[in-house]
C-alpha positions as CSV (number, residue, x, y, z in Angstrom):
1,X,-61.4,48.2,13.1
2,X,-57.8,46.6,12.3
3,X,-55.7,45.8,15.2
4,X,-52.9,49.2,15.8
5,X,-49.4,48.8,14.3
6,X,-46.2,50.3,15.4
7,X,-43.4,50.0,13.5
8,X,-39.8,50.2,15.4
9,X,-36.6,51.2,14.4
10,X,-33.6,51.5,15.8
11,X,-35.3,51.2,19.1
12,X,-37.7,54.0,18.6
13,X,-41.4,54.0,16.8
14,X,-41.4,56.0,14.0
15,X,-45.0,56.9,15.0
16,X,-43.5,58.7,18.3
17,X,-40.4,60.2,16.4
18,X,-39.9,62.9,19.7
19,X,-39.1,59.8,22.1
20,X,-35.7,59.3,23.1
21,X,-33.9,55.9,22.8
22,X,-34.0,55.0,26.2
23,X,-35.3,52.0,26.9
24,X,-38.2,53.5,29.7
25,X,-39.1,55.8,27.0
26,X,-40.8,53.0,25.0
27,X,-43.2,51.6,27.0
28,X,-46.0,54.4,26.4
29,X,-45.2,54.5,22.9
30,X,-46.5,50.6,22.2
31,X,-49.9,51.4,24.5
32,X,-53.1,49.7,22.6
33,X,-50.6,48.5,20.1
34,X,-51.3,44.3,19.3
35,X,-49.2,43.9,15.9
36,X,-45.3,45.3,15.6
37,X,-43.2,45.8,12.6
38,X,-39.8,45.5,13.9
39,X,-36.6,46.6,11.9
40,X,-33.4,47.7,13.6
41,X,-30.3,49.3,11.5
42,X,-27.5,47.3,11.6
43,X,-25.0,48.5,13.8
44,X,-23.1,46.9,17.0
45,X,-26.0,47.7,19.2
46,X,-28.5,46.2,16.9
47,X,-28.6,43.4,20.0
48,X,-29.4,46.3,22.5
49,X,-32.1,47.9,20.3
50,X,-34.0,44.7,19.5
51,X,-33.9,43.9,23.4
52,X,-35.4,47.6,23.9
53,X,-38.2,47.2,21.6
54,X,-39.0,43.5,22.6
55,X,-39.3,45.0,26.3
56,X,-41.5,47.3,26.1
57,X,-43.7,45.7,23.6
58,X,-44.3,42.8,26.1
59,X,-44.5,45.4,29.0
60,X,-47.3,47.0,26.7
61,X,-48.7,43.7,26.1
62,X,-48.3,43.5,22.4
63,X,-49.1,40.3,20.8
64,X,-46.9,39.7,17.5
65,X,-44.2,40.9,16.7
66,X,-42.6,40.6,12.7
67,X,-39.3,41.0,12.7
68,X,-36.6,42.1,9.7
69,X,-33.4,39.8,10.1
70,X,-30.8,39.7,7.0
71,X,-30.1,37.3,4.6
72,X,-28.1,33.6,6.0
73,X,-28.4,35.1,9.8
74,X,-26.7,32.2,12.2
75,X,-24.4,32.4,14.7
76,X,-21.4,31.2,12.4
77,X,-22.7,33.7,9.8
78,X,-19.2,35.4,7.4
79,X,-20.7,38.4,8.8
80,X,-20.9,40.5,11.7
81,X,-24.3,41.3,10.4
82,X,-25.3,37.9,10.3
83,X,-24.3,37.0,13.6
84,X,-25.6,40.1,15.7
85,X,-29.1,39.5,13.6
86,X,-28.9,36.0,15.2
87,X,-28.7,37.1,18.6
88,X,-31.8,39.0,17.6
89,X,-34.1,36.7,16.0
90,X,-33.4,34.1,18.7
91,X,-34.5,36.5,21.4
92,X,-37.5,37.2,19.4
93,X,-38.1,33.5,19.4
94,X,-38.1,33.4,22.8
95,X,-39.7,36.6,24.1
96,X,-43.4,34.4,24.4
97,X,-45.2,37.1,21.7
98,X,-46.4,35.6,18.4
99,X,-43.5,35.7,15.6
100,X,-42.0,35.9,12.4
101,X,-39.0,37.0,10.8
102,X,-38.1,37.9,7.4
103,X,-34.3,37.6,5.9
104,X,-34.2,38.8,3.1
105,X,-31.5,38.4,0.3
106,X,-29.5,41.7,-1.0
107,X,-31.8,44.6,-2.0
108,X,-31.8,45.6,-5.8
109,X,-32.3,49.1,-4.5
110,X,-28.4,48.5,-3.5
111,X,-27.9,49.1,-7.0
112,X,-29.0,53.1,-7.2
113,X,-26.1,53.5,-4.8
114,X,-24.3,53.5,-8.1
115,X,-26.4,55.4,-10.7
116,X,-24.7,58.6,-10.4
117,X,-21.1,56.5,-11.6
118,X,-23.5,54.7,-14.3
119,X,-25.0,57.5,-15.6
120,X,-21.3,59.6,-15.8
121,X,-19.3,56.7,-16.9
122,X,-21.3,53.8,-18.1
123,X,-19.8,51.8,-15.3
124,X,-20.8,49.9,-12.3
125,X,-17.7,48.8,-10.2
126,X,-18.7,46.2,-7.3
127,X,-16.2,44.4,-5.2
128,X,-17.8,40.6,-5.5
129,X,-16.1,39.3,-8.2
130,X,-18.2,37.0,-10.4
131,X,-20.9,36.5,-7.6
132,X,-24.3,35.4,-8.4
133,X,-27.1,36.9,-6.1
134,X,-30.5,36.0,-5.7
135,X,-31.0,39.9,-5.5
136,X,-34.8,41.1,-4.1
137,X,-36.9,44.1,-5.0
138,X,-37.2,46.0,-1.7
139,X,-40.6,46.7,-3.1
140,X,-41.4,42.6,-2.4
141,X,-40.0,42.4,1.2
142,X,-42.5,45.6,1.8
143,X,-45.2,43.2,0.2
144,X,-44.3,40.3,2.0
145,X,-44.4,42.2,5.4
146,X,-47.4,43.9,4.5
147,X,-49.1,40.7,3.5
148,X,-47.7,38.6,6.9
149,X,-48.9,41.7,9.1
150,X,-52.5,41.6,7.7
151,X,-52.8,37.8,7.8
152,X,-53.9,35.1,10.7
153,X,-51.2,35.2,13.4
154,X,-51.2,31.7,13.6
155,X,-50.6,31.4,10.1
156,X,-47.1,32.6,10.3
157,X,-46.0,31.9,14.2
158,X,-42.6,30.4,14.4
159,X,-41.6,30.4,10.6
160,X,-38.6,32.5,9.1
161,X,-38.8,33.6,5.9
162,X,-35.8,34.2,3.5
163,X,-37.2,36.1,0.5
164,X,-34.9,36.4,-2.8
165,X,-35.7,37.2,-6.5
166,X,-36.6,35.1,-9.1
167,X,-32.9,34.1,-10.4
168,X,-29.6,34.5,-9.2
169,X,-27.6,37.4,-11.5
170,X,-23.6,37.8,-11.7
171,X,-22.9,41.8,-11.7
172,X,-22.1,41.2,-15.3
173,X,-25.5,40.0,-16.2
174,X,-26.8,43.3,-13.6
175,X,-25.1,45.6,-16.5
176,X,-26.6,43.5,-19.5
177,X,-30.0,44.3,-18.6
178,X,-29.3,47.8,-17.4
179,X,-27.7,48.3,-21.1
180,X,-31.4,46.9,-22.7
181,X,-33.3,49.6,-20.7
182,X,-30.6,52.5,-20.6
183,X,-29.9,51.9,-24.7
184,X,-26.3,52.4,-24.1
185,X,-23.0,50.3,-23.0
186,X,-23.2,49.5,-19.5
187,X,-19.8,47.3,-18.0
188,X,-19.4,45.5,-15.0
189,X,-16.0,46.9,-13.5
190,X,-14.5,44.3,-10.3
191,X,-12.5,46.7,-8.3
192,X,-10.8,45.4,-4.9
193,X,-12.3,45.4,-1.4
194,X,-9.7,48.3,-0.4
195,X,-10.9,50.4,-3.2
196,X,-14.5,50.0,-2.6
197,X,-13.7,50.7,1.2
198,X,-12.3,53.7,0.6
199,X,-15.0,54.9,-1.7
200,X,-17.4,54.2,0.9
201,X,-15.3,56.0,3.4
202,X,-15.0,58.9,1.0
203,X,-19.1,59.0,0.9
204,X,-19.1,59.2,4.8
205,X,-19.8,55.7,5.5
206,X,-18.7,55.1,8.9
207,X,-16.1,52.2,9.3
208,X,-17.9,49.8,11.2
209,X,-20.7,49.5,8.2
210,X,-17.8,49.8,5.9
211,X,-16.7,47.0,7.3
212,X,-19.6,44.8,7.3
213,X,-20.2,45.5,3.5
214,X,-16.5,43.9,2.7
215,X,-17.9,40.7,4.8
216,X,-20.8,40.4,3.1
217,X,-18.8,41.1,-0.4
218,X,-16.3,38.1,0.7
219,X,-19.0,35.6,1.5
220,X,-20.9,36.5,-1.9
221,X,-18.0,36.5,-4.3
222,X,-17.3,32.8,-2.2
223,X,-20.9,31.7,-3.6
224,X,-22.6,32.1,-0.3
225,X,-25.5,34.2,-2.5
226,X,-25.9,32.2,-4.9
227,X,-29.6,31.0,-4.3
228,X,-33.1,31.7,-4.7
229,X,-36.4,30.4,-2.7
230,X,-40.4,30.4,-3.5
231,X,-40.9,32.4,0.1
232,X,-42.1,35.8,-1.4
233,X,-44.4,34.0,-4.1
234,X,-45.9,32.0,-1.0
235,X,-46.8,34.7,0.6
236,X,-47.9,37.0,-2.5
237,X,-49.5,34.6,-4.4
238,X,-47.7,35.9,-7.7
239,X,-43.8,35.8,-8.5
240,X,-41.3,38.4,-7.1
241,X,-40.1,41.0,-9.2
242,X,-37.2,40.6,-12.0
243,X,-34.4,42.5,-12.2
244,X,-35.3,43.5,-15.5
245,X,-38.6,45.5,-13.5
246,X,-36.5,46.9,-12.0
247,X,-34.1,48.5,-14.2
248,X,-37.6,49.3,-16.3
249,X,-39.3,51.4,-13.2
250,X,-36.1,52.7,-12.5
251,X,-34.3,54.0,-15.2
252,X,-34.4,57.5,-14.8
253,X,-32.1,57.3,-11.7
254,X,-29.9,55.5,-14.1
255,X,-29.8,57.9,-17.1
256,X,-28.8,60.6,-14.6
């Protein structure tokens, strides 16, 4: 029989979705439970919720944990996001359970944020400039997590993993291959960081992730994306997934 998972967001399990998010709610919830899948949202209490879950997983006496972090996550990060996920994987380092953490790069699956404006206009307006990105396929970090989860602990105690895509891409080179799959002119439209804000605001986005986004899009259009690693190919055994797979398996969300 494999060991019991949990996996843990925003400070509760999915598996117990009735639980509330206090913290002496979660001990029972982790009971028989050796291996957790750990992913918080981001948000300012990201810090508070990690603490939670790492609490009552030791309480519970859970014995590895496998955390999500972000991409470049230090505590002089360009990001909020960065620097809360910091805070985080550090406690997680030090909370005496087996470990591992995961940072991966930014998610392709960003991207059908903005099919509805692609399929209506043939456009896809971004707010990082030129910025190259060594984009992922959330479909490998899933892989990757599955395939760290299954494996000897001791295999991956202690190591962070920062997982990326094959090559780094420039939004322009994101509507090139979008136009081979869709068979139509796709362009790559810059708009500001105020204009992009405002559309998120628009869509409900609350300000604090608002925010966060225009960080990220700062450090990127600076060059701070602009990398790739062989983590995900490590740990699969096979290369990560292209952007052009992506745009393949997806192109129905893109055609509208």
């Amino acid at each position: 029989m494999s060991p019991k998972r949990t996996d843990c967001a925003n400070g509760v399990p999915r598996s117990s979705p009735g639980i509330s998010t206090t913290p002496r709610s979660l001990p029972p919830a982790f009971d028989g439970v050796h291996d957790l899948w750990l992913l918080v949202p981001n948000g300012p209490r990201a810090p508070e919720n990690n603490m939670n879950a790492l609490w009552a997983a030791r309480q519970a006496g859970v014995e590895r944990v496998v955390r999500l972090s972000v991409v470049g996550a230090a505590h002089d990060a360009p990001n909020r996001s960065g620097r809360l996920h910091a805070l985080s994987d550090r406690e997680t380092g030090e909370s005496g359970l087996r470990w591992t953490i995961l940072r991966p790069h930014w998610f392709m699956q960003n991207l059908l944020n903005e099919a509805g404006d692609i399929a209506a206009t043939g456009t896809l307006s971004m707010n990082m400039a030129s910025a190259r990105l060594g984009m992922i396929d959330a479909r490998d970090i899933a892989e990757s997590a599955a395939s760290v989860l299954l494996d000897d602990p001791d295999r991956h105690h202690g190591k962070a993993y920062t997982l990326t895509g094959p090559r780094s891409l420039t939004f322009d080179e994101v509507a090139a291959e979008l136009e081979k799959v869709l068979g139509r002119s796709v362009a790559h439209l810059p708009v500001s960081d105020d204009v992009k804000r405002e559309t998120l605001l628009g869509y409900g986005v609350p300000a604090w992730i608002a925010d966060m986004l225009e960080e990220y899009a700062r450090a990127y259009a600076s060059g701070w994306g602009d990398f790739t690693t062989d983590a995900v190919a490590g740990l699969l055994g096979r290369p990560p997934r292209d952007f052009a797979d992506f745009a393949r398996d997806h192109a129905a969300a893109f055609r509208g």
